[in-house]
N, C-alpha and C positions, 0 to 999 in steps of 0.2 A: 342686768337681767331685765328692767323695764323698758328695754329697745328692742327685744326682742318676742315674737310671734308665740303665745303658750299654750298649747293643747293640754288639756286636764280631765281624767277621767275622776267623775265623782260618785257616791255611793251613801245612800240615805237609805235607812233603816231607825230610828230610831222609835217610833210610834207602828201604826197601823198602815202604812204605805212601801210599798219596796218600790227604790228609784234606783237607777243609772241615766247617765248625762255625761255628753263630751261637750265641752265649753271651752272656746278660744278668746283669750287677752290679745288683741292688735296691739301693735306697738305704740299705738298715740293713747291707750288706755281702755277702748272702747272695747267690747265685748260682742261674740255672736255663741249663739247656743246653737252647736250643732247635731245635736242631738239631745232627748228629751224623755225618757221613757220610764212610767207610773203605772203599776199596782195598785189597786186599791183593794184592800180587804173589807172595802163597806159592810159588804153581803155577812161575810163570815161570821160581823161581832153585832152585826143588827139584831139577832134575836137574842143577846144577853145585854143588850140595851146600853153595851158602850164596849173599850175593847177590854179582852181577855188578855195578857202579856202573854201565857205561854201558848196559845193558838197563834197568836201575830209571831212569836219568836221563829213555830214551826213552819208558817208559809214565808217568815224570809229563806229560808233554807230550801227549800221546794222553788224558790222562782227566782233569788238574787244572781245564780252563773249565769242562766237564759237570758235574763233583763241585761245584765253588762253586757252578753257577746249580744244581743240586739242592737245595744247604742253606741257598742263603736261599728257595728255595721251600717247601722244608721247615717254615722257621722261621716261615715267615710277616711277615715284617721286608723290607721293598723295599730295594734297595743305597742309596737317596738318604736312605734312614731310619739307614743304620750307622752308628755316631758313630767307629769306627777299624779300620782294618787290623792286624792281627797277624801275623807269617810268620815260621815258624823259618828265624833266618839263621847258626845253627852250634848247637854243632857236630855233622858230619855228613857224608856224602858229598858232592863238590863241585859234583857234576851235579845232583843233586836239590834242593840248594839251592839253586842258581840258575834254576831252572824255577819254585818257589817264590817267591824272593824278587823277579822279572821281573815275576811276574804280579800280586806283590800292587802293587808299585808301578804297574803301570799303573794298576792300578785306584784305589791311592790318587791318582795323576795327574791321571786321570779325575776324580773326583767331587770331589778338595779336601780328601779326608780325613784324618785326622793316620794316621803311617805306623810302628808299632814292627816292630823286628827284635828279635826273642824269641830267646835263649837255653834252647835246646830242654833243657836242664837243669831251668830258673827252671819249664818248663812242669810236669816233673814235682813240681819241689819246691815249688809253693804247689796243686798239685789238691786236696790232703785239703783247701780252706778251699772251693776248690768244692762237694766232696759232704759233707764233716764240720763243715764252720763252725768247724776249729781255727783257735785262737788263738796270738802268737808268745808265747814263740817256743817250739821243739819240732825233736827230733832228724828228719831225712829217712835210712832208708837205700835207696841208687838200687842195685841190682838189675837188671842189661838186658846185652844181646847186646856193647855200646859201654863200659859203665860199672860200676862196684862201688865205691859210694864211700858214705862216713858225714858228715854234712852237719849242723852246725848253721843253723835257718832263724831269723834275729832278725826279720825283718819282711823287704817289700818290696827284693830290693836292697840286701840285706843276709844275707851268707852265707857262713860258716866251714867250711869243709873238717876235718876230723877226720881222716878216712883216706881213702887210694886204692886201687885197685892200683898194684901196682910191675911188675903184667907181664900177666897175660889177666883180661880180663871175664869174669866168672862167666858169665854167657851163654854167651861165647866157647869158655869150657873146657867147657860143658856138649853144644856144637856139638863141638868137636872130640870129647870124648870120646866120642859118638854116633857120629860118623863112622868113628875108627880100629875100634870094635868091631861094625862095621856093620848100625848102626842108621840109620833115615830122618832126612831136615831136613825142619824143625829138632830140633835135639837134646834140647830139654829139654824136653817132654813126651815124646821118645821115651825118655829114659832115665828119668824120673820114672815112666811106667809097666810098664816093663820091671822097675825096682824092686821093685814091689810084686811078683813073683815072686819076689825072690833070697832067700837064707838069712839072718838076722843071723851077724854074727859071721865068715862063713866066709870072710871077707880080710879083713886089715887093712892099710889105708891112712894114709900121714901127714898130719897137720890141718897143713894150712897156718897157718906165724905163732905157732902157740898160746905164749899165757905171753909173746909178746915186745910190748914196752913199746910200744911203735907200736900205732897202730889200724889201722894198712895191712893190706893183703890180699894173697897172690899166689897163682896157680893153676897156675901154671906146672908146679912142680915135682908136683904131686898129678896134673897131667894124665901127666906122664911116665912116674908110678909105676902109672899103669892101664896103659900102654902094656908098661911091664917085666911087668907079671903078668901081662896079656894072652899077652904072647909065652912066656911057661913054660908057660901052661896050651894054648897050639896044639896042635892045633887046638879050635876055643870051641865046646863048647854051648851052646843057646839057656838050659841051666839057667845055666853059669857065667857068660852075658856078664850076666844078671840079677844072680849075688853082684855082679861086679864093679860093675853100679849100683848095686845099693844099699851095697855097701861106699865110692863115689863120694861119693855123696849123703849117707850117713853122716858122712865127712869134714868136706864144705863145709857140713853146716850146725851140727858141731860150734866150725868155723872161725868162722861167722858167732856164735856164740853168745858165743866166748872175745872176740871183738873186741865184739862189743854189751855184752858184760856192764862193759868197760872203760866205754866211752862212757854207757851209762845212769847209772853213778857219774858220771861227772865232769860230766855234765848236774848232774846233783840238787845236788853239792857247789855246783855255780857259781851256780844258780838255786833256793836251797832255800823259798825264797818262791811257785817255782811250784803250783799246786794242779792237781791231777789231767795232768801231766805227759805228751807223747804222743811215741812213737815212730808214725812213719809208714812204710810201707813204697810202694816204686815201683818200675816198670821190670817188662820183662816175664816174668824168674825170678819176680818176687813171685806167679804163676799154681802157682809150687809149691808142693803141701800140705804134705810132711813138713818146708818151709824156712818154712812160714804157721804151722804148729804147733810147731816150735821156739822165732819166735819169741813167736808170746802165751804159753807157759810161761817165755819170762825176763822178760817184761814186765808180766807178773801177779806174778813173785817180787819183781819191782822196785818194784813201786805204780805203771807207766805204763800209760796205755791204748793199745793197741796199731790202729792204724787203718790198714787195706787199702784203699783205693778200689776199686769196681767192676772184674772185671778188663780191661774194655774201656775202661777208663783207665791201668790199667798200666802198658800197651804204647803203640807211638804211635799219635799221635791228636791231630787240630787243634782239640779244645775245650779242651785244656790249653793251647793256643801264645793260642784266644782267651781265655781268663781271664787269661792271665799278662799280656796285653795292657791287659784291664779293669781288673786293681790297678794295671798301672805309670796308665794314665791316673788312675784315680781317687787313688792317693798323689799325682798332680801334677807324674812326671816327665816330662823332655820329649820330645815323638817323634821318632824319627830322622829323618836327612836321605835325600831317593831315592838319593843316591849313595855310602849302608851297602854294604860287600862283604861277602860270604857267611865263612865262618871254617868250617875245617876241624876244626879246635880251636881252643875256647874254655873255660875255663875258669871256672866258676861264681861260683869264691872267687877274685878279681883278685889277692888278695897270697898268694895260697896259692903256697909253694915246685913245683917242677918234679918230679916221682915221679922215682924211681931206675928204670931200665930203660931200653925204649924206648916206657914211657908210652902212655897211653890218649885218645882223642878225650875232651876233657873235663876233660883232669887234667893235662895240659900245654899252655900255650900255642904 
């Protein structure tokens, strides 16, 4: 099967985006996306200040058949030519997954097609081999609204968790703290540019984690401590709600650096044989510059090459749900049965312990 040419239709539903994508594996491994096609429901959930499940459930239902007959028009590839169905079936909202995961099985129904349920995780953590042609294995860090985790990738279906959070997704806190200082949704381009106005220096915040022996992450207590300086400095100018970003973003990506700086050691320690070694970064915080630019400066100090995908790979996106489809067929594992449930939480790394808290879609089963 890995000699051979794979067309793969994919289908991502599982948050506030409806995607379809046709994605081709070459025979020598490499990948072309040939078609690409995103919904965003930004508009929809912007005036409740994040998403709503059952409003995103009902616009995948309203735009998910349109969107797939777009991208195999798109792709140029007839549905009787797809060689598999792809559909994120966790973890993720429970409505949109199942709008998702219906539709792909009719279709694999229909035509006979072999049928994977993608681990909307797995989609992020093999895209660099779509657009970079990395090789395993190689650290992933996921970055997103859901997730913030440090991920060794050994191949295919094979995946070591490193660290979690124990409490908000970097995305999360970036939302929130947008909101309490009010700024627009979503949060992290609003607070990322509000940033670029603030003072260095003129707050200081706690780095979440630092120095402690765990590669875990929490945000929790950093988002509280904007909220306590928020509320000394009431009422906020537009000058001070900018320190307080960039004193924010100062933090967390001093946080991310003390936690990567751990994990890029004990990569190298465990794999010193590897040559030219890559950290990958995903999820849709990785759109942030001053967290892009922290990390190629620890990853140039490190000897890794540091690899971002496009940022409209980032985020979600059904060419990622169909590649991850493409390796599982082309490594030879087997496709699910139609009667796969949807997973609210699932977990990447199957042996990976339960986070302390009350845990992230992703990081506990």
């Amino acid at each position: 099967m890995s000699k051979t040419t794979l067309d793969i239709l994919g289908i991502e539903t599982s948050c506030d985006e409806t995607a379809a994508a046709v994605v081709r594996r070459l025979p020598d491994g490499s990948g072309q996306i040939l078609s690409d096609v995103v919904l965003s429901q930004l508009d929809l959930h912007a005036a409740f200040g994040g998403v709503v499940p059952e409003l995103a459930a009902r616009s995948h239902v309203s735009a998910l058949d349109h969107l797939i007959a777009q991208a195999l028009d798109d792709s140029g590839v007839a549905l009787d030519d797809i060689d598999a169905i792809a559909v994120t079936s966790g973890p993720g909202l429970i409505g949109g997954l199942m709008v998702g995961l219906m539709t792909g099985k009719a279709i694999a129904m229909a035509t006979g097609k072999p049928f994977f349920g993608i681990n909307h995780l797995e989609g992020h953590a093999l895209t660099a081999r779509l657009t970079d042609g990395v090789t395993f294995p190689y650290l992933l860090l996921l970055v997103s609204g859901g997730h913030t985790q440090i991920v060794l990738i050994k191949g295919v279906n094979e995946y070591e968790r490193w660290g979690s959070t124990i409490d908000d997704a970097l995305g999360e806190a970036f939302d929130k703290t947008a909101k309490l200082l009010g700024l627009t949704y979503p949060g992290g381009p609003a607070v990322e540019q509000a940033a670029l106005e603030g003072e260095a220096k003129k707050f200081r915040l706690p780095v979440p984690m630092r120095r402690d022996p765990r590669m875990d992450f929490s945000f929790s207590g950093l988002k509280t401590a904007v909220r306590q300086m928020a509320q000394e400095q009431a009422p906020l100018s537009r000058q001070t709600i900018a320190d307080l970003c960039l004193a924010f973003q100062t933090s967390v990506t001093l946080s991310l650096d003390d936690r990567l700086t751990m994990a890029l050691t004990r990569f190298s320690e465990r794999f010193p044989d590897v040559k030219a070694p890559a950290l990958v970064v995903a999820g849709g915080v990785a759109a942030n510059k001053a967290i892009r630019a922290t990390l190629q400066i620890r990853t140039d100090q490190s000897g890794f090459r540091f690899i971002a995908p496009p940022l409209n790979l980032c985020t979600d996106n059904a060419a990622m749900i169909a590649w991850a489809g493409a390796e599982r067929l082309a490594a030879g594992l087997p496709a699910d049965q139609l009667d796969l449930a949807p997973r609210s939480r699932w977990p990447l790394d199957q042996n990976a312990t339960a986070v302390i808290g009350h845990g992230k879609r992703g990081a506990k089963a």
